[in-house]
N, C-alpha and C positions, 0 to 999 in steps of 0.2 A: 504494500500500500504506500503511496506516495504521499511524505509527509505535507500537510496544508502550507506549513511555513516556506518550503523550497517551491511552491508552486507561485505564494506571494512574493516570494526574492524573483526569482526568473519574470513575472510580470512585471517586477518593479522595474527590473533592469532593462524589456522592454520601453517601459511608457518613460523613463529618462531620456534613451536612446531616440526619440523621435517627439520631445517635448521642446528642444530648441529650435528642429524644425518646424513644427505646428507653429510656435509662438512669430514665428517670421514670417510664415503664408498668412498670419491674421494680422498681423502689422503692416504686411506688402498691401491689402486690401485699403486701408483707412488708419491713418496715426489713431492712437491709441491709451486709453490710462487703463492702468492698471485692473483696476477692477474690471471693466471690459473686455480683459485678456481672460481674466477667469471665470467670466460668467460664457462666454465661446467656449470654452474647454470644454467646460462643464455642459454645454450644449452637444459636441460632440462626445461624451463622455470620455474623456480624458481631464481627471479630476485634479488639479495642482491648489495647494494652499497659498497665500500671500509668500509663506517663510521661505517659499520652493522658488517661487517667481521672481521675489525683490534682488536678489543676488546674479540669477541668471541676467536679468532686464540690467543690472551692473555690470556684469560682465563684459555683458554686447558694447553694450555702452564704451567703457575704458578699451575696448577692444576696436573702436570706430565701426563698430557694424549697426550702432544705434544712434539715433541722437534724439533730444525731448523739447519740447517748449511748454513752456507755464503758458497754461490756459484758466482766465478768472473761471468760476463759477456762481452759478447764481442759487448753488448750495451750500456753501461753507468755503472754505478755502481755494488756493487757485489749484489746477488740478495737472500734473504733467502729463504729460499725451507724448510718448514714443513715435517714432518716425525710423524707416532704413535709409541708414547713408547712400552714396557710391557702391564702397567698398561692400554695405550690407546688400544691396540688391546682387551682385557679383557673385556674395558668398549665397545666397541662396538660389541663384540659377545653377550653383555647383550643387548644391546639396538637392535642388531639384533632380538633374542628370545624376546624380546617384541613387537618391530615393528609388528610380524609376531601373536602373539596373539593380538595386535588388529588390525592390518588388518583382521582378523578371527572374530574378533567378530562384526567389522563394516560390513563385507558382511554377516554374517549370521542377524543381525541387517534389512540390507537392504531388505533380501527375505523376509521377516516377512510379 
């Protein structure tokens, strides 16, 4: 019987592996705040917390694949709204052309 816990590692270790990608085809569409990255996730069920996000959305950022602008809000404070650079559009046309070889290689995998 295959333990519960190794079945949640091995998911986890999936839905990391394609949660930088997701967060970048949702930001390619329309700049972005935060909470609108996770409430899309969560729409596609791929479930990410604040704790998961604010680091990653740093990362990009210090890495030039993001960049943000303070937008007021007519709710509370001003709100930052993510955007992809240059550099970020480039890295996700790469990560597009891989996505898409190995989704290719996982279904031709699967008929085997």
């Amino acid at each position: 019987m295959i333990e519960q816990a190794l079945i949640e590692n091995m998911s986890s270790q999936m839905r990391k592996g394609i949660l930088e990608y997701s967060v970048l085809l949702l930001i390619k569409r329309k700049a972005s705040y935060t909470t609108d990255i996770i409430e899309e996730l969560k729409k596609a069920q791929l479930i990410v917390v604040e704790g998961t996000l604010y680091p990653l959305l740093s990362r990009l950022k210090n890495n030039g694949i993001l960049t943000y602008e303070w937008v007021e809000s007519t709710q509370g404070p001003p709100r930052k709204y993510y955007k992809l650079t240059e550099d970020g559009e480039k890295l996700l046309a790469e990560m597009e052309t891989t996505w898409s070889a190995i989704s290719q290689t996982v279904g031709q995998i699967k008929q085997l």
